[in-house]
C-alpha positions in Angstrom: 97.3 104.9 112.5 97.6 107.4 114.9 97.3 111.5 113.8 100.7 111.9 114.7 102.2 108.9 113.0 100.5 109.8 109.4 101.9 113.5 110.0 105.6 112.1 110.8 105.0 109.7 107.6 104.1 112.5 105.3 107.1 114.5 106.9 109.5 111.6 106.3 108.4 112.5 102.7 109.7 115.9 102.3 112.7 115.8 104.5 114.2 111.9 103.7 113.9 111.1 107.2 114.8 107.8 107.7 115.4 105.2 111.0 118.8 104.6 112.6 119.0 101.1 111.6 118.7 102.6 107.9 115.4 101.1 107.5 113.4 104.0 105.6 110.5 105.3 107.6 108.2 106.8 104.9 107.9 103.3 103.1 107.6 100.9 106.6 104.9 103.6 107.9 103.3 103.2 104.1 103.6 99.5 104.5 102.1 99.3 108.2 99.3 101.5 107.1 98.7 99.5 103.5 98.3 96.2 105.9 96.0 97.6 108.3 93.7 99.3 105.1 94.2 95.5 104.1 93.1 93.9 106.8 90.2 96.1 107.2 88.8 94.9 103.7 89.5 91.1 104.6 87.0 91.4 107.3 84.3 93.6 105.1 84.9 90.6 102.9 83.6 88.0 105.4 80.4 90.3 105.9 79.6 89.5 102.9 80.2 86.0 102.5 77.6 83.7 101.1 76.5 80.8 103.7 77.6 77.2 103.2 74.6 75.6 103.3 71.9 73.4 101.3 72.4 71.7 97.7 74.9 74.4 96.8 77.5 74.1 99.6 79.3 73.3 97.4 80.1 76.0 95.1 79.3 78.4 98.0 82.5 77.0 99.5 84.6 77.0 96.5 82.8 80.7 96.0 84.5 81.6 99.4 87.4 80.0 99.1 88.5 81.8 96.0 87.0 85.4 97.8 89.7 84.6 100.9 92.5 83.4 99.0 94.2 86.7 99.6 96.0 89.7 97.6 96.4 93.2 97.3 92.6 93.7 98.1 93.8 97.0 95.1 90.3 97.5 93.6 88.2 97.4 96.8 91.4 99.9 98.2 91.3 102.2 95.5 87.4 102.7 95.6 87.2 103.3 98.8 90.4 105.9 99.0 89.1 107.8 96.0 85.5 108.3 97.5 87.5 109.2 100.8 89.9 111.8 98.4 86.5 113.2 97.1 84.4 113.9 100.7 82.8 110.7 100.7 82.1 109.4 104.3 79.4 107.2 105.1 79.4 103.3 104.5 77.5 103.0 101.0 80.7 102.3 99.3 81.1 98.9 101.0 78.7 96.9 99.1 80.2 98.1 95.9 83.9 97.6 97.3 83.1 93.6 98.2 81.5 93.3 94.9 84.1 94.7 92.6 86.6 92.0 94.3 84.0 89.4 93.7 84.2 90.5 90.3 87.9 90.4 90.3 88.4 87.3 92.2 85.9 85.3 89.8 88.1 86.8 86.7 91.0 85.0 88.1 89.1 81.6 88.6 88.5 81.4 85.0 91.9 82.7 83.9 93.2 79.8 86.3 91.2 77.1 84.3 92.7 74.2 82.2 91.0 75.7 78.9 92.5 79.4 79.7 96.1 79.4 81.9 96.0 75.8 82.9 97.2 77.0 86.4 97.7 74.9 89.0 98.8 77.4 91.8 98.6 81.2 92.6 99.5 83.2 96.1 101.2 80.0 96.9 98.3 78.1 97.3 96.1 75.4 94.7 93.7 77.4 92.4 89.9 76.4 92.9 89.7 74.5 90.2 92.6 72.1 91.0 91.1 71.9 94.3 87.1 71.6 93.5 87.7 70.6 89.4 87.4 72.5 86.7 83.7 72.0 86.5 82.9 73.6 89.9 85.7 76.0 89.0 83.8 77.5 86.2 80.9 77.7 88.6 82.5 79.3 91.4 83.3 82.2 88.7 79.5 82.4 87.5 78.4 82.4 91.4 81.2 85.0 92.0 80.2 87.1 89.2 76.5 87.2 89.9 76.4 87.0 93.8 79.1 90.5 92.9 75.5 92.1 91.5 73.5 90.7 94.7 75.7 92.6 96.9 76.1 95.4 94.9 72.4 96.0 95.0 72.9 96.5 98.9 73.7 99.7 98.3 70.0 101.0 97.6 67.8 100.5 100.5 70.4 102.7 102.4 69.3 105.6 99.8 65.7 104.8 100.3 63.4 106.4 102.9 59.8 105.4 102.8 58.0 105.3 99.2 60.6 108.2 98.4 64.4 108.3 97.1 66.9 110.2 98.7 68.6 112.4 96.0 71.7 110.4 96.1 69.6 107.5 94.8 70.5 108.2 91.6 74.3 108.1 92.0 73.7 103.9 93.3 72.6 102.9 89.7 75.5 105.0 87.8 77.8 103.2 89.8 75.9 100.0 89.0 76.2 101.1 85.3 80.3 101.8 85.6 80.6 98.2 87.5 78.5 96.3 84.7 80.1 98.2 82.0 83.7 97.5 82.8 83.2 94.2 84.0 81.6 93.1 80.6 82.1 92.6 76.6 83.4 96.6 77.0 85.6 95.8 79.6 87.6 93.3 81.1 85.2 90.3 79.5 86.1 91.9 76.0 90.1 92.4 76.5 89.6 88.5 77.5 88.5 87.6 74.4 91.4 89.6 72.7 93.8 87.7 75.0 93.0 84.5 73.9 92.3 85.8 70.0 96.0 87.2 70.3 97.2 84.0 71.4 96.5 82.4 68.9 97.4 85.1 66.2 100.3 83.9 63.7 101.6 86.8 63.1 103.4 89.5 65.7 100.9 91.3 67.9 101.2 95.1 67.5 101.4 98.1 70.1 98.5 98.9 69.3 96.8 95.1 70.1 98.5 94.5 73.6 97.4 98.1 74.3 93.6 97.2 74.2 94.3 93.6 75.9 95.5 95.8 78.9 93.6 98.7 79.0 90.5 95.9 79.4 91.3 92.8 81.0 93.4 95.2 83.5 92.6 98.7 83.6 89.0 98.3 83.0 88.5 97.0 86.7 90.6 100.2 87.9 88.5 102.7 86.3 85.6 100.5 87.8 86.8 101.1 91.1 88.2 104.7 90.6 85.2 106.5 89.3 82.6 104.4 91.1 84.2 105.9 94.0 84.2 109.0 92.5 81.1 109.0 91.3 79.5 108.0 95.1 81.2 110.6 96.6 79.4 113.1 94.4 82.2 114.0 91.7 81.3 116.0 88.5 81.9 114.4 85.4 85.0 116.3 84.8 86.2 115.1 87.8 85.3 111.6 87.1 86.8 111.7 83.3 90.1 112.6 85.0 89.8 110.0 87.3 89.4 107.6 84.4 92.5 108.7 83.0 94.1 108.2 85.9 93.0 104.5 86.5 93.7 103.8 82.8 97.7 104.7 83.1 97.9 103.1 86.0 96.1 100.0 84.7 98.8 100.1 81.3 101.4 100.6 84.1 100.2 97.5 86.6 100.2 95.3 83.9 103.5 96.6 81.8 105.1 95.8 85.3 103.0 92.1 85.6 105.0 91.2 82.5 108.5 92.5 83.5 107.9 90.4 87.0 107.3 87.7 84.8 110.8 88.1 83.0 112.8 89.1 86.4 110.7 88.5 89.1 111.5 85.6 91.9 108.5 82.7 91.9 108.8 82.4 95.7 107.7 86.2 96.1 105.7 86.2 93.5 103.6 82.8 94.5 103.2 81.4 91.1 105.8 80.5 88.6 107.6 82.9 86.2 108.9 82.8 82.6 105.2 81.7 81.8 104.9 84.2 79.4 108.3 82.9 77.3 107.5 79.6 78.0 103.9 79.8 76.4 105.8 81.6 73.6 103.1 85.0 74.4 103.8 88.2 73.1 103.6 91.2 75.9 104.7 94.7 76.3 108.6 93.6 77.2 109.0 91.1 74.3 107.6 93.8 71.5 110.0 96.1 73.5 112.3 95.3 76.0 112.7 95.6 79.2 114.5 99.1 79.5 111.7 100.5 77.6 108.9 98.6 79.4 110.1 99.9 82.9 110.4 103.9 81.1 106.9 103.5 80.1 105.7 102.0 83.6 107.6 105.5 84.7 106.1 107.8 82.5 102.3 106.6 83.0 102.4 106.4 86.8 103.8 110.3 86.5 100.9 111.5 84.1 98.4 108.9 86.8 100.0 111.3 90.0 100.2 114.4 88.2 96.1 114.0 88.0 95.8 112.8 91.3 97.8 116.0 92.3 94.7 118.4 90.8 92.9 117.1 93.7 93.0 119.5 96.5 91.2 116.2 99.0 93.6 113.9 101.0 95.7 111.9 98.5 98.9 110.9 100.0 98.0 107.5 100.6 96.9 106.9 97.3 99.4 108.1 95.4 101.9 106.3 97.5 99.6 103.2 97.0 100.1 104.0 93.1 103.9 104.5 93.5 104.0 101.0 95.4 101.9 99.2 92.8 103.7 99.7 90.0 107.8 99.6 91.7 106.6 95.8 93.5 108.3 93.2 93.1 105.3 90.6 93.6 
């Protein structure tokens, strides 16, 4: 985007400036900018693609075509604007952006499994397993999950000159530390396990329960992305708690809003089914209560999630419009 443009957009903010044909100008500026951030990870993605080649094309391929399947590209988005916010400018934060979709993407293979979801389709296209079988599915995940750590290890030779480290070595392996951490039985592997514990729980699921099933399986991977950002830019750990807090409402808020989708959202925009949740008879957010409640609660975490972002005196606009798109989608 041009200089000029972005200033016009962040004017259109303040003043309510919008088009002649009614069209708002802040939010199709924000949109044009969000697809060409978007597109700009796809093809960082494809640097880091795996070749399809020897005994293990196979798996490679399905590897791939789970990576390229599409989406928000959030996590990798996230990272990257965060270590931007923060001063961060040179290109060490790819590795760890392709690697925490890798990450991301291989969760969503397994949820799509017949022994977890059992889902056939999602972004309006066959899951890998229904395309490669559930077998190669669950391998696609564990080649996912492990080439994530490959890439991620990138990162260090760029820190290393000669038999000594550059003193932004250290700041590489905390980051490796926040992306294992979060990705793991402390994380997102851990509010798995509650997920499928909860789902087959008797008795009503409490607050307190579907609290910790989001604040892992989907925050977890925010705060991943968030203060790994953070913490390669060179952020004190004041900074980088805050940041934390931050991913964690929005992460509550993402997924409150996943489940209200799921009661009023439209299949075709959403490119998988809806009603899933009633259908399966699984307790969320919205059923424990309601959906005027639910969409307060999305309100009041994204506030709290920009109010932080609003201590920051680096350039935030984008993210905290990315934040305020997030959580008011409809898909």
């Amino acid at each position: 985007m041009k200089k000029a443009d972005w200033n016009l957009w962040i004017r259109s903010k303040y003043t309510g400036r919008k088009r002649k044909d009614g069209i708002d100008m802040e939010e199709t500026i924000f949109r044009q900018e969000l697809q060409k951030r978007t597109t700009a990870i796809e093809d960082l993605l494809k640097q880091y693609l795996p070749e399809e080649e020897g005994y293990q094309k196979t798996v490679i391929e399905a590897m791939n075509y789970s990576l390229m399947a599409g989406g928000k590209r959030l996590r990798p988005m996230l990272m990257q604007e965060t270590y931007r916010m923060l001063g961060g400018e040179d290109d060490i934060i790819e590795p760890f952006m392709a690697a925490i979709e890798m990450i991301h993407t291989y969760s969503l293979v397994h949820d799509d499994l017949p022994a977890m979801d059992n889902d056939e389709y999602r972004r309006g296209r066959k899951t890998t397993w229904s395309v490669y079988g559930d077998g190669m599915g669950v391998l696609a995940g564990d080649g996912l999950l492990n080439y994530a750590f490959e890439t991620a290890f990138r990162a260090f030779p760029a820190y290393a000159v000669g038999k000594l480290v550059d003193e932004n070595y250290p700041r590489v392996a905390a980051a490796l530390n926040i992306l294992a951490r979060k990705a793991g039985i402390y994380g997102m592997i851990g509010g798995q396990n509650a997920d499928i514990e909860a789902e087959e729980q008797t008795t009503p699921l409490t607050t307190e329960q579907i609290l910790f099933i989001h604040a892992n399986k989907t925050a977890a991977l925010i705060q991943s992305a968030m203060t790994i950002g953070a913490t390669l830019a060179g952020a004190t750990d004041e900074e980088i708690a805050a940041l934390e807090l931050c991913a964690y409402n929005v992460g509550i808020a993402f997924q409150i809003q996943d489940d209200i989708l799921d009661v009023i959202g439209d299949s075709r925009e959403l490119g998988k089914a809806t009603g899933s949740d009633a259908q399966n008879h699984k307790q969320t957010y919205v059923t424990l209560h309601g959906l005027e409640e639910s969409g307060r609660e999305v309100e009041r975490l994204t506030g709290e999630a920009v109010a932080v972002l609003d201590g920051f005196s680096g350039e935030h606009e984008f993210l905290k419009e990315l934040l305020l798109h997030l959580v008011h989608r409809t898909k």
